[in-house]
N, C-alpha and C positions, 0 to 999 in steps of 0.2 A: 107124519103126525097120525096118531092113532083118531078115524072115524069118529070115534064117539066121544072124541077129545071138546070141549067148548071152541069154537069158531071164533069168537069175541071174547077180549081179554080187556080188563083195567090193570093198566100197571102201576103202581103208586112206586116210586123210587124216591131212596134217599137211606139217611142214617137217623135211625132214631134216635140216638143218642149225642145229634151235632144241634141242639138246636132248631133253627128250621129249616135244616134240612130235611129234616125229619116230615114234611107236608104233604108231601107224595104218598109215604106209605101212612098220614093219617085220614086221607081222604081212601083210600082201600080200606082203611078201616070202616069208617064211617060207611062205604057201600056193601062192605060184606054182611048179606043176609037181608039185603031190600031189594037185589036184581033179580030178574029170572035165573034158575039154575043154567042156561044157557052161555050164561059170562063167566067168565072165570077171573076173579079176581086175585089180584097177587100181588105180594112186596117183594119191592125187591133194593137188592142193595144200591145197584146203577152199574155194575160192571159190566163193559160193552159185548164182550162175546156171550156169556150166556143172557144177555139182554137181547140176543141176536135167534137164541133158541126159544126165545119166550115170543117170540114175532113169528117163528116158524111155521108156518098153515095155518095163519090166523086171516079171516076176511076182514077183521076188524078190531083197531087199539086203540085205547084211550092210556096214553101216558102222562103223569101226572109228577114233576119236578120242582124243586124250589131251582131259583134262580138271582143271583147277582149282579142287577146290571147297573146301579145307580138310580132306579126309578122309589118311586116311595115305596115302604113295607108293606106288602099283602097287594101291590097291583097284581091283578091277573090277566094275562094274557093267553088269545088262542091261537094256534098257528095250526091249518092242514098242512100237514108235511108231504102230502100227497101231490100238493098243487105248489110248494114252493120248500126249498129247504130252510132249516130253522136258521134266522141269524146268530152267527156266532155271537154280536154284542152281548146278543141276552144270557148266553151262558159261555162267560167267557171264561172260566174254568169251573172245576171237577174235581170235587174229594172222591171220585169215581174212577178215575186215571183218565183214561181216553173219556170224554164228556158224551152230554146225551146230542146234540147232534152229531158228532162223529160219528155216534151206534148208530143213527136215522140214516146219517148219508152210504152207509157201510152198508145195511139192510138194503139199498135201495141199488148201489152197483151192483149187489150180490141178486138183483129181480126178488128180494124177501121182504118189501116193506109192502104192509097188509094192502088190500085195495083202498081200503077207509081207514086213515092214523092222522089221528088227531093227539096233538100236545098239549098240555094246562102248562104255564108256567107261574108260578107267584112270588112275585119278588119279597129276600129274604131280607133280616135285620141284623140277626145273628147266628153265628153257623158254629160259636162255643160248645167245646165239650161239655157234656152234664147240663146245658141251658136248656128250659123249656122252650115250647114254641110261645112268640112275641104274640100279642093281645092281635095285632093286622091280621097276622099270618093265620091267627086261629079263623077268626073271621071270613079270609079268603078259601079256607080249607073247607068250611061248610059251604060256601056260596060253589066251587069248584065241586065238591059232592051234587048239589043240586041241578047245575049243568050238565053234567054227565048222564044224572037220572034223566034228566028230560030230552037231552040229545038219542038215549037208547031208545026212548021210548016211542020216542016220532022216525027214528029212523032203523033203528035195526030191529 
């Protein structure tokens, strides 16, 4: 990774065009241009090997997923993936192919998962082609924006 590359990265993943899947990258939205130029913010689709190059010489991630697991719409959830791997329940499949902890546990045999990686997940309602995101998720999407600013801010 080039030196002068950001060290800290927000990944907001998903499809913008699935509904809410799409949460991930509007919470990247929502951060880009209130962080230090330090973070590098970025959407991404969810595909697991170049999800693998975006972790690459990073000290630190913040990934941001919808997720399906049966709990109400717009729960969010945090998990350091650092200190334990993400349960499968919560994202128990992937318009991604290989899902986002598959990328985490994959990152992590491979010694590439950042020192500091932490997960958002926010349970989704609808993942329809063409659907906006639901009223919850919209909701979770800012509150999940606001945690991250305040997590960078006390810690990194």
């Amino acid at each position: 990774m080039d030196e002068s590359a950001p060290r800290v990265r927000v990944i907001g993943i998903g499809n913008p065009d699935r509904g809410d899947d799409a949460a991930g990258r509007r919470v990247a939205a929502l951060l880009r241009g209130t962080l230090p130029a330090k973070i590098a913010i970025v959407e991404h689709d969810g595909e697991a090997t170049a999800l693998l190059a975006c972790l690459d010489g990073v000290e630190a991630a913040f990934l941001v997923d919808a997720c399906a697991s049966g709990a109400p719409a717009g729960t969010v959830r945090r998990f350091d993936v650092t200190a334990a791997p993400l349960p499968q329940r919560i994202f128990p499949f992937s318009t991604h192919g290989l899902g986002l902890a598959e990328a985490v546990e994959l990152a992590r045999a491979l010694g590439a998962l950042p020192k500091h990686c932490i997960v958002y997940a926010v349970e989704g309602a609808s993942f329809a082609a063409g659907a906006p995101l639901s009223a919850p998720v919209r909701t979770a999407v800012a509150t999940i924006a606001e945690r991250i600013r305040a997590e960078i801010a006390a810690n990194i």
